[in-house]
Biopython code that builds the backbone (N, CA, C, O; Angstrom):
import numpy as np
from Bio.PDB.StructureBuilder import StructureBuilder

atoms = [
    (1, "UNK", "N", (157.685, -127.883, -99.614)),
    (1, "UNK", "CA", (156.832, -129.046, -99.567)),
    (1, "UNK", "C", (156.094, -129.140, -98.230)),
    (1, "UNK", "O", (154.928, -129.530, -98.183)),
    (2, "UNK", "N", (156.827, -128.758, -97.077)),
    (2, "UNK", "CA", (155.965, -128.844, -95.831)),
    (2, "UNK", "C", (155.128, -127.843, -95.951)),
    (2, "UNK", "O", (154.002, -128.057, -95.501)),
    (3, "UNK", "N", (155.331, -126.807, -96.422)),
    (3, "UNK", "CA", (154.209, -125.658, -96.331)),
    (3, "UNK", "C", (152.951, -125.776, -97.469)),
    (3, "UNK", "O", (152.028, -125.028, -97.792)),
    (4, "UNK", "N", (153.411, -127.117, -97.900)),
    (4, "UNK", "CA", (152.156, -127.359, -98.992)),
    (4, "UNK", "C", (150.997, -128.068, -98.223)),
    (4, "UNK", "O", (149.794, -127.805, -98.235)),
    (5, "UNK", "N", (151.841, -129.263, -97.396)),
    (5, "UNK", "CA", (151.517, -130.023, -96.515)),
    (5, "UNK", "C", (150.518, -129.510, -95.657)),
    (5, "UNK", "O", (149.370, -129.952, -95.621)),
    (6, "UNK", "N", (151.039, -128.378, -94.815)),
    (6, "UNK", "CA", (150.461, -127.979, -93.714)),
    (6, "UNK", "C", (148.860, -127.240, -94.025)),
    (6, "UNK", "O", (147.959, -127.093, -93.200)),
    (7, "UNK", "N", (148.858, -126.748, -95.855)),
    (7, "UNK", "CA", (148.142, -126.034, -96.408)),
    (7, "UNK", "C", (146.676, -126.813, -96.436)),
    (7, "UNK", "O", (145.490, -126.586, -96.199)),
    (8, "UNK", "N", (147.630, -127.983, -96.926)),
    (8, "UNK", "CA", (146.356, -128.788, -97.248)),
    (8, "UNK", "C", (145.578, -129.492, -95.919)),
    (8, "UNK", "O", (144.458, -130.001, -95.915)),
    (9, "UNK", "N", (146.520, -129.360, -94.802)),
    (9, "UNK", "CA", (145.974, -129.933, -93.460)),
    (9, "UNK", "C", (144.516, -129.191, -93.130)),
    (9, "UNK", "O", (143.367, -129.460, -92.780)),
    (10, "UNK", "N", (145.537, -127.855, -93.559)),
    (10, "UNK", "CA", (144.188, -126.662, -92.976)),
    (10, "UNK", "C", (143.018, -126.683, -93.848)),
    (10, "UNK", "O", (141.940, -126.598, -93.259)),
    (11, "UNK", "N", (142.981, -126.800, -95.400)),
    (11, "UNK", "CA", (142.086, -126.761, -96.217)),
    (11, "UNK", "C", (140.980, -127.987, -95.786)),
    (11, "UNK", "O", (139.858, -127.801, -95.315)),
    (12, "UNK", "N", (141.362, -128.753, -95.964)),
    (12, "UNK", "CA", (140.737, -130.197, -95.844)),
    (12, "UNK", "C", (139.624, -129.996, -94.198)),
    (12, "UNK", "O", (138.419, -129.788, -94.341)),
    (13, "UNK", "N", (140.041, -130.063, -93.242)),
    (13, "UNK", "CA", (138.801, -129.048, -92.378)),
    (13, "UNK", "C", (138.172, -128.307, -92.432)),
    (13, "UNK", "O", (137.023, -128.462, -92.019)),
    (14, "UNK", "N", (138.529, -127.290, -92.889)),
    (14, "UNK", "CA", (137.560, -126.005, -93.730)),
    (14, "UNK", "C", (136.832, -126.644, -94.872)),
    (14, "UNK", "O", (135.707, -126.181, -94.685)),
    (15, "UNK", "N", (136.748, -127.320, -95.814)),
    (15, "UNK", "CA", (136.072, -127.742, -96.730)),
    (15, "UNK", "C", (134.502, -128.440, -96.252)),
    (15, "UNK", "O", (133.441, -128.495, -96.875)),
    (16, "UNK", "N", (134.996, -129.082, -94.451)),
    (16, "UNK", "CA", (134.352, -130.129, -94.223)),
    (16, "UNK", "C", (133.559, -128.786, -93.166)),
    (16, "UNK", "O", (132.335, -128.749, -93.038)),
    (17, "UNK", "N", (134.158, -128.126, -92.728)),
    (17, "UNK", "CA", (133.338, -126.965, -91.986)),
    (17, "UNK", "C", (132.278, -126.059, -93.098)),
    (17, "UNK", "O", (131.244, -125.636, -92.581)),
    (18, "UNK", "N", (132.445, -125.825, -94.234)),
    (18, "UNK", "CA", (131.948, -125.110, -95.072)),
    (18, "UNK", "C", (130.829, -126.072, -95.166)),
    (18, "UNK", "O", (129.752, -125.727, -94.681)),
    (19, "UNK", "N", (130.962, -127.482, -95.844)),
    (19, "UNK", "CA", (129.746, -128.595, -96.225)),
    (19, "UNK", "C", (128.949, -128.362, -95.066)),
    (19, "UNK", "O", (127.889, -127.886, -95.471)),
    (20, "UNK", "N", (128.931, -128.498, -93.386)),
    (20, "UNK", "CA", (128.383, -128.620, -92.463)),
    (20, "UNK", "C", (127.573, -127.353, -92.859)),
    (20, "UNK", "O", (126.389, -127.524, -93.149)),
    (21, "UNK", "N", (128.288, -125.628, -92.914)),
    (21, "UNK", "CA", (127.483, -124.715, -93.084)),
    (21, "UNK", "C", (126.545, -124.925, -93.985)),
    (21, "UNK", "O", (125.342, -124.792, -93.762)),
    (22, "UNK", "N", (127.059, -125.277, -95.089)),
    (22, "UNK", "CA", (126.060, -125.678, -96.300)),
    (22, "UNK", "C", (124.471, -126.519, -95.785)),
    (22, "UNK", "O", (123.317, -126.272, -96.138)),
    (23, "UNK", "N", (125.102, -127.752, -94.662)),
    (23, "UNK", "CA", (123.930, -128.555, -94.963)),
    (23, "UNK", "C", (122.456, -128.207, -93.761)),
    (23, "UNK", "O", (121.320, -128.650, -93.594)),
    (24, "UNK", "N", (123.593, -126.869, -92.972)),
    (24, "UNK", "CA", (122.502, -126.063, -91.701)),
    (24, "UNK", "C", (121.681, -125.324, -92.553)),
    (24, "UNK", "O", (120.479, -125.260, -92.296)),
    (25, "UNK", "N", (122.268, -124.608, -93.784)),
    (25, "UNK", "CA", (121.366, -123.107, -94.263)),
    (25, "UNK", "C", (120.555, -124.027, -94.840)),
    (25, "UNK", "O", (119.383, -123.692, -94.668)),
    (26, "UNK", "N", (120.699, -125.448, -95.697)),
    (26, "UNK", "CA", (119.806, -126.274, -96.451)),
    (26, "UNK", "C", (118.458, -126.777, -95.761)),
    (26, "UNK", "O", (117.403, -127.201, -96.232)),
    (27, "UNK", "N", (118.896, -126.569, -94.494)),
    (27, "UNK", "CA", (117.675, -127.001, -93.594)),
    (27, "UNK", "C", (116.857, -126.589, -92.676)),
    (27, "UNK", "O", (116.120, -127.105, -91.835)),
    (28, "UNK", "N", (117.334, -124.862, -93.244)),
    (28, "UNK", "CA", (117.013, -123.678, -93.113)),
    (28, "UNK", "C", (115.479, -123.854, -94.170)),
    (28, "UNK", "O", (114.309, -123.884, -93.789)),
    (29, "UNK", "N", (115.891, -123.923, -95.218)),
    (29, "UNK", "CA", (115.112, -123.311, -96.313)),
    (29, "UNK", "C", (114.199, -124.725, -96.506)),
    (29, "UNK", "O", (113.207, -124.894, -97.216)),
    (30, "UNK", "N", (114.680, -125.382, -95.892)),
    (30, "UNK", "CA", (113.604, -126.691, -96.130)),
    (30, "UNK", "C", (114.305, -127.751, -97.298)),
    (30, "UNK", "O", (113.558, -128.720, -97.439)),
    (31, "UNK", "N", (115.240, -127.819, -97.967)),
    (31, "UNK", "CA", (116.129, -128.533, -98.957)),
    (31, "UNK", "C", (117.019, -129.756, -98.276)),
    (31, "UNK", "O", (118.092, -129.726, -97.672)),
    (32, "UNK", "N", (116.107, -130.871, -98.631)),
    (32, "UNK", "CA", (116.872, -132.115, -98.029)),
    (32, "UNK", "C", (118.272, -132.367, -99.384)),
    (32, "UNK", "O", (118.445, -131.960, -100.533)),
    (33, "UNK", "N", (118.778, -132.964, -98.739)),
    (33, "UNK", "CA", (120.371, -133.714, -99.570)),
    (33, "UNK", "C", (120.050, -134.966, -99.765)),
    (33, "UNK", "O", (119.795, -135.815, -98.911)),
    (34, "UNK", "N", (120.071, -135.098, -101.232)),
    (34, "UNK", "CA", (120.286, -136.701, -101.198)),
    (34, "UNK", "C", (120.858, -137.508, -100.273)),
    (34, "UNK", "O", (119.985, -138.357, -100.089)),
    (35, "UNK", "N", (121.700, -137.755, -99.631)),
    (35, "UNK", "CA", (122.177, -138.641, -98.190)),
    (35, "UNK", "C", (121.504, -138.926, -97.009)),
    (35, "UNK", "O", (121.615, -139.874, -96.232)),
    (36, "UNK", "N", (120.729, -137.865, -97.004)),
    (36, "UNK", "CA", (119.548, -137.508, -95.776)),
    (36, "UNK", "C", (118.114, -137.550, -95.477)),
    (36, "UNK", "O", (117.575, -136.448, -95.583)),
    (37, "UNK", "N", (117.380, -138.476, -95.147)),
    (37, "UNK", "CA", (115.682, -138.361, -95.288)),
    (37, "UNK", "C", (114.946, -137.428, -94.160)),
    (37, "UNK", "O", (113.854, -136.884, -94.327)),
    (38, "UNK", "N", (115.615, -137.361, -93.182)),
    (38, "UNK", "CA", (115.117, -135.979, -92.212)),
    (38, "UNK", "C", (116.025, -134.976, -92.275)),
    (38, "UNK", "O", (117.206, -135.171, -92.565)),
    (39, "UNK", "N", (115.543, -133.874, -92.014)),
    (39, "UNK", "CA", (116.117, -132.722, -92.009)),
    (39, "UNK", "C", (116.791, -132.103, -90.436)),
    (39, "UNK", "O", (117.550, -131.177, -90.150)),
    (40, "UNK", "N", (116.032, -133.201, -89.614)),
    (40, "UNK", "CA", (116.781, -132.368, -88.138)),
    (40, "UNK", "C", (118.023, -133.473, -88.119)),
    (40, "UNK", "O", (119.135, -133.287, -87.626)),
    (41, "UNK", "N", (117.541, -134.676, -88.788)),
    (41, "UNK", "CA", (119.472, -135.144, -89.385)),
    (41, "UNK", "C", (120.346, -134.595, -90.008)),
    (41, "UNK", "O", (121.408, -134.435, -89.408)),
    (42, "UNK", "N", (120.253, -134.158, -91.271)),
    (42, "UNK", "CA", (120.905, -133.180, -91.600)),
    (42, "UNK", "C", (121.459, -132.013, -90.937)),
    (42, "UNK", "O", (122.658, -131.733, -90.949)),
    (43, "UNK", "N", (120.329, -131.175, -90.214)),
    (43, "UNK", "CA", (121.146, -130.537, -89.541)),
    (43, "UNK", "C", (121.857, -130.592, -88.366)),
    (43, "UNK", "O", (122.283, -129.588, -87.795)),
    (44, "UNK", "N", (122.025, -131.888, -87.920)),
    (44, "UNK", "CA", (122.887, -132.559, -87.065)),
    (44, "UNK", "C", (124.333, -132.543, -87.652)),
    (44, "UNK", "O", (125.405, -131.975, -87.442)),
    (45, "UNK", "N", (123.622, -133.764, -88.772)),
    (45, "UNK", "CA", (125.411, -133.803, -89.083)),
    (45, "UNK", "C", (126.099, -132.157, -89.946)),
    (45, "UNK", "O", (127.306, -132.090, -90.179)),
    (46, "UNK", "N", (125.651, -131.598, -90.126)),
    (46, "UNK", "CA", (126.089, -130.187, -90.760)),
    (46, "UNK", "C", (126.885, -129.883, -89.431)),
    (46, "UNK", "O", (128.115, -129.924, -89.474)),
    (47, "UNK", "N", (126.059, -129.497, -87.932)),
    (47, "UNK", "CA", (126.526, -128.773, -86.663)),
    (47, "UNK", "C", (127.734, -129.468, -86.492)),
    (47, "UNK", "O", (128.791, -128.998, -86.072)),
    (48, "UNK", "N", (127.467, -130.797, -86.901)),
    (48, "UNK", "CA", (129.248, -131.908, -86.343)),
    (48, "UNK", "C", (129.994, -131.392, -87.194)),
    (48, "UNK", "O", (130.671, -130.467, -86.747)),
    (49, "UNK", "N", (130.200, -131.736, -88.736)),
    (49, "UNK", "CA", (130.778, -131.528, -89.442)),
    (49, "UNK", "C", (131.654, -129.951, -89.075)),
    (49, "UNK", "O", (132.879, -129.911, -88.961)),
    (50, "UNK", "N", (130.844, -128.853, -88.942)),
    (50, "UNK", "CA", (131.122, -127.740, -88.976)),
    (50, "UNK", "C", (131.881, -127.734, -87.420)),
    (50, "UNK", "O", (132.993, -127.219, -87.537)),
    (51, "UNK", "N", (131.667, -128.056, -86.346)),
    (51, "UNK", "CA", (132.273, -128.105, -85.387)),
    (51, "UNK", "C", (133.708, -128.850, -85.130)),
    (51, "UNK", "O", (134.635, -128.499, -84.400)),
    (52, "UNK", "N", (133.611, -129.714, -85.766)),
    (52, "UNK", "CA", (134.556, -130.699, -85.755)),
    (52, "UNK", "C", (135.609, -130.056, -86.670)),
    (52, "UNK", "O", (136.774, -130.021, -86.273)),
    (53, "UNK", "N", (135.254, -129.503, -87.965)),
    (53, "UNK", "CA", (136.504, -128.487, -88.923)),
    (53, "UNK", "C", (136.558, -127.516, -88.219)),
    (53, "UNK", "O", (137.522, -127.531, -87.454)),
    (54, "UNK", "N", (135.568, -126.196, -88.119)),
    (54, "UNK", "CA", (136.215, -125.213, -87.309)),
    (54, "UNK", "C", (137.561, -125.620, -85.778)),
    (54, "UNK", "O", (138.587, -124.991, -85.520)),
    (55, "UNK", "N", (137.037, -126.760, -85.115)),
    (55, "UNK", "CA", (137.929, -127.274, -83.941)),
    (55, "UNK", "C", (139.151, -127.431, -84.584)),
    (55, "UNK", "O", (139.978, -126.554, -84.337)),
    (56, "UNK", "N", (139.512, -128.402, -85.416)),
    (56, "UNK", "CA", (140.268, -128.815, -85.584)),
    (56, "UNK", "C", (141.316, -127.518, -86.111)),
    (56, "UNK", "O", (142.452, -127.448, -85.641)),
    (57, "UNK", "N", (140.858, -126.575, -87.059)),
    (57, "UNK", "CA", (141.877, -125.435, -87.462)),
    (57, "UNK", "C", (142.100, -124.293, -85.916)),
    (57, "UNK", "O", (143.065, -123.681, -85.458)),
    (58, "UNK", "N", (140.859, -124.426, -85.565)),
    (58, "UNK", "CA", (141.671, -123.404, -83.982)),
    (58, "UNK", "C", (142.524, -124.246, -83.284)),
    (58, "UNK", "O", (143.619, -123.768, -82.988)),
    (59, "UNK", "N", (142.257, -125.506, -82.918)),
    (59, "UNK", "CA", (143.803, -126.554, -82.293)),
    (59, "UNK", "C", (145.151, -126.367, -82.903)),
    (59, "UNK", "O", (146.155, -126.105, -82.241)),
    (60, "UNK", "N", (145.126, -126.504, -84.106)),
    (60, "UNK", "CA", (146.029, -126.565, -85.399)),
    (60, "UNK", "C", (146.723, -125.279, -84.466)),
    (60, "UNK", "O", (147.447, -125.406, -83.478)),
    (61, "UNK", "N", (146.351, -124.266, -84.982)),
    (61, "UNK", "CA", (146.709, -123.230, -84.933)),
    (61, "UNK", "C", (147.151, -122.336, -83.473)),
    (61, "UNK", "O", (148.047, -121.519, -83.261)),
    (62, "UNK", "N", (145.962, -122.975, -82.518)),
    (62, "UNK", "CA", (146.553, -123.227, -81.202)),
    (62, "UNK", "C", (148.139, -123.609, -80.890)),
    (62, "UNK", "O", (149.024, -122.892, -80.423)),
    (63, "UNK", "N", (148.172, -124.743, -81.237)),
    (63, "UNK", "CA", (149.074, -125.571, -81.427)),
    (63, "UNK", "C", (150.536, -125.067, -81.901)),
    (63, "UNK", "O", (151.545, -125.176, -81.204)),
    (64, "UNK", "N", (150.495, -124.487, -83.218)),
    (64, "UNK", "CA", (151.420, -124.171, -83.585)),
    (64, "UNK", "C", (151.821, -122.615, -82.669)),
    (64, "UNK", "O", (152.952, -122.176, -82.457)),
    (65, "UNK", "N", (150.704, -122.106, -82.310)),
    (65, "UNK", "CA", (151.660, -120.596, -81.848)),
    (65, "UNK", "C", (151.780, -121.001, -80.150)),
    (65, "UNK", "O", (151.989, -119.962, -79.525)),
    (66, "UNK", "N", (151.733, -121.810, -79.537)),
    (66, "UNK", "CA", (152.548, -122.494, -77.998)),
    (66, "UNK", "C", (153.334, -122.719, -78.279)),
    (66, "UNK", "O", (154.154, -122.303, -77.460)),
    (67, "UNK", "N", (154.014, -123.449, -79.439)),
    (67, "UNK", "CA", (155.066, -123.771, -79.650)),
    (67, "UNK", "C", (155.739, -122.504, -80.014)),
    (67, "UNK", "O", (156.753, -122.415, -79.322)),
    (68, "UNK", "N", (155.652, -121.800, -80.557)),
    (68, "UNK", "CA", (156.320, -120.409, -80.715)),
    (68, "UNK", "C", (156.400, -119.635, -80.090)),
    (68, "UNK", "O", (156.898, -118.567, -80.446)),
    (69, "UNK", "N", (155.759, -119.943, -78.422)),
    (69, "UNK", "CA", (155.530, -118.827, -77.095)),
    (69, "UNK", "C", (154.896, -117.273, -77.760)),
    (69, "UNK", "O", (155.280, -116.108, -77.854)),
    (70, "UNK", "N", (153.621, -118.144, -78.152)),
    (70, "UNK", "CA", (152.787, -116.454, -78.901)),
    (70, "UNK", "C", (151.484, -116.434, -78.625)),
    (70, "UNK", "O", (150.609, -115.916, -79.319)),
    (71, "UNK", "N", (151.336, -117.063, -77.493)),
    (71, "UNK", "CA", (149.592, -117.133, -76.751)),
    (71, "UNK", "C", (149.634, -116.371, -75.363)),
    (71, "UNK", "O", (150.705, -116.007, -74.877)),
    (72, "UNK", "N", (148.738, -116.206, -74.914)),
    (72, "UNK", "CA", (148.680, -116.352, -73.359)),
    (72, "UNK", "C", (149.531, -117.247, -72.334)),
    (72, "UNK", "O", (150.014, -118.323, -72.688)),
    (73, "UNK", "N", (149.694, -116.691, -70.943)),
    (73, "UNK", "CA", (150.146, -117.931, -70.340)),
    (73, "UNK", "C", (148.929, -118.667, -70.221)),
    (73, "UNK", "O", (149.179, -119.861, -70.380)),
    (74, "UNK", "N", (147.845, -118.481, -70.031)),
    (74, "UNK", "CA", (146.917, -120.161, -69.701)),
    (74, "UNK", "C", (146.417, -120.782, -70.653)),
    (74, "UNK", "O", (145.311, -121.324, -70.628)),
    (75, "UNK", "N", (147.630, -120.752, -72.125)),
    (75, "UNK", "CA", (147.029, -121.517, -73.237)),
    (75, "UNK", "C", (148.411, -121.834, -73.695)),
    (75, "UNK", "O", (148.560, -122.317, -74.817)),
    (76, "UNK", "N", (149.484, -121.592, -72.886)),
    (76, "UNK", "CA", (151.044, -122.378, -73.097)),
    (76, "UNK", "C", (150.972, -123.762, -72.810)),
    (76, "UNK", "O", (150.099, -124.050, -71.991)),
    (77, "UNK", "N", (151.624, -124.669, -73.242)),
    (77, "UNK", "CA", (151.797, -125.695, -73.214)),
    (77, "UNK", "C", (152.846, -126.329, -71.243)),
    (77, "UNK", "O", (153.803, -125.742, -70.737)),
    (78, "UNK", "N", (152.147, -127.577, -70.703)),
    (78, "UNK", "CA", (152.758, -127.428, -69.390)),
    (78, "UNK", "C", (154.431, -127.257, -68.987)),
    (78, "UNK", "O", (154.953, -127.073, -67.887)),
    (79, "UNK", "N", (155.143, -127.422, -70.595)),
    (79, "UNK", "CA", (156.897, -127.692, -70.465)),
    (79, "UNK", "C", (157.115, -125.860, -70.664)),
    (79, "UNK", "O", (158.276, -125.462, -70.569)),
    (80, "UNK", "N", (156.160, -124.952, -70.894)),
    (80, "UNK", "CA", (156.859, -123.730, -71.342)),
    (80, "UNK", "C", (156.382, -122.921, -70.602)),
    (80, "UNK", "O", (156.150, -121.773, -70.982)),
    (81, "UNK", "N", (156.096, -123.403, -69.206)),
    (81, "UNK", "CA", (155.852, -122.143, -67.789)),
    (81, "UNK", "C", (157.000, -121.625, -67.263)),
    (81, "UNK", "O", (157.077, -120.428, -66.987)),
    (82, "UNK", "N", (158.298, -122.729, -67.017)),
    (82, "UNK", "CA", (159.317, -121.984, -66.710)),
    (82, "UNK", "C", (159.889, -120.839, -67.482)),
    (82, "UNK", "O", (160.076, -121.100, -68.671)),
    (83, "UNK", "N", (160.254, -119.474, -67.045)),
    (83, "UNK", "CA", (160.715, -119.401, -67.159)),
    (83, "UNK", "C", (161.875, -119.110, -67.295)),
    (83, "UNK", "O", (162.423, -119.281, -66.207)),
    (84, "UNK", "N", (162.949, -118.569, -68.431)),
    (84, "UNK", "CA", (164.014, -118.590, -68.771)),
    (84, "UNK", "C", (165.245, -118.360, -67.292)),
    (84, "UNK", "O", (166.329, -118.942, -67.255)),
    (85, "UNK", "N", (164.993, -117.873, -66.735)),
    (85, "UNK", "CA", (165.590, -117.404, -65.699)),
    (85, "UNK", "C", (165.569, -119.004, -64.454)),
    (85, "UNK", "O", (166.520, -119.674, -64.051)),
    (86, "UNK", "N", (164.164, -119.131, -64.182)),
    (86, "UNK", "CA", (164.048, -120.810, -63.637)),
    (86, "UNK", "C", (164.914, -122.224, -64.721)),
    (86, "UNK", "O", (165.219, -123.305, -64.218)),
    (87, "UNK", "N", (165.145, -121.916, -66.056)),
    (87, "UNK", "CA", (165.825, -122.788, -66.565)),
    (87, "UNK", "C", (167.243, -122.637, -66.104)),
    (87, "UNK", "O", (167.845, -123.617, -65.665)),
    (88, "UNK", "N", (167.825, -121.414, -66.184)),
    (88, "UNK", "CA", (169.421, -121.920, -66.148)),
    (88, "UNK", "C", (169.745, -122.024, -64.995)),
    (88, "UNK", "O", (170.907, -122.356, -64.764)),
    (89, "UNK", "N", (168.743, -121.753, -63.788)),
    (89, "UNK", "CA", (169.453, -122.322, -62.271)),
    (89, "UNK", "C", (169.400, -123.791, -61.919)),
    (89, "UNK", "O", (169.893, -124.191, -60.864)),
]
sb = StructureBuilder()
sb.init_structure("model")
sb.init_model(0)
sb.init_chain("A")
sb.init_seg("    ")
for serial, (resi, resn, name, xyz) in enumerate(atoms, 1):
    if name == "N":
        sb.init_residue(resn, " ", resi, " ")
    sb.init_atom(name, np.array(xyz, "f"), 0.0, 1.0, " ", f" {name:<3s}", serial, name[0])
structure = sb.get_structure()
């Protein structure tokens, strides 16, 4: 059940990153969206949309591999610099 959870965390940004791509190429080709009467609006909110999902799944994912000590050190979290050797003294 958590791994359904976590599935759908990730999907649900990507859906909203894909629409953003969608509403840049639309205003590419000159194709307004019903929601939208200018097109350099549209492709505003597309760049957010798409920025804001792509962000959110690299954090996510950020996120989860600090906690697993599987990044770089200058993308560890500030409690997991010590180490192991500085903990047990």
């Amino acid at each position: 059940m958590i791994r359904f959870i976590a599935l759908i965390i990730m999907v649900i940004p990507g859906v909203f990153a894909a629409y953003g791509v969608k509403l840049m190429r639309d205003m590419v080709f000159g194709i307004i969206q019903p929601p939208f009467t200018l097109l350099w609006l549209q492709f505003l909110i597309g760049l957010l949309l798409f920025i804001a999902g792509v962000g959110f799944i690299a954090g996510f994912i950020l996120r989860r591999d600090s906690k697993r000590n599987k990044v770089q050190a200058r993308f560890r979290l500030p409690s997991d610099t010590k180490t192991k050797k500085d903990r047990d003294e």
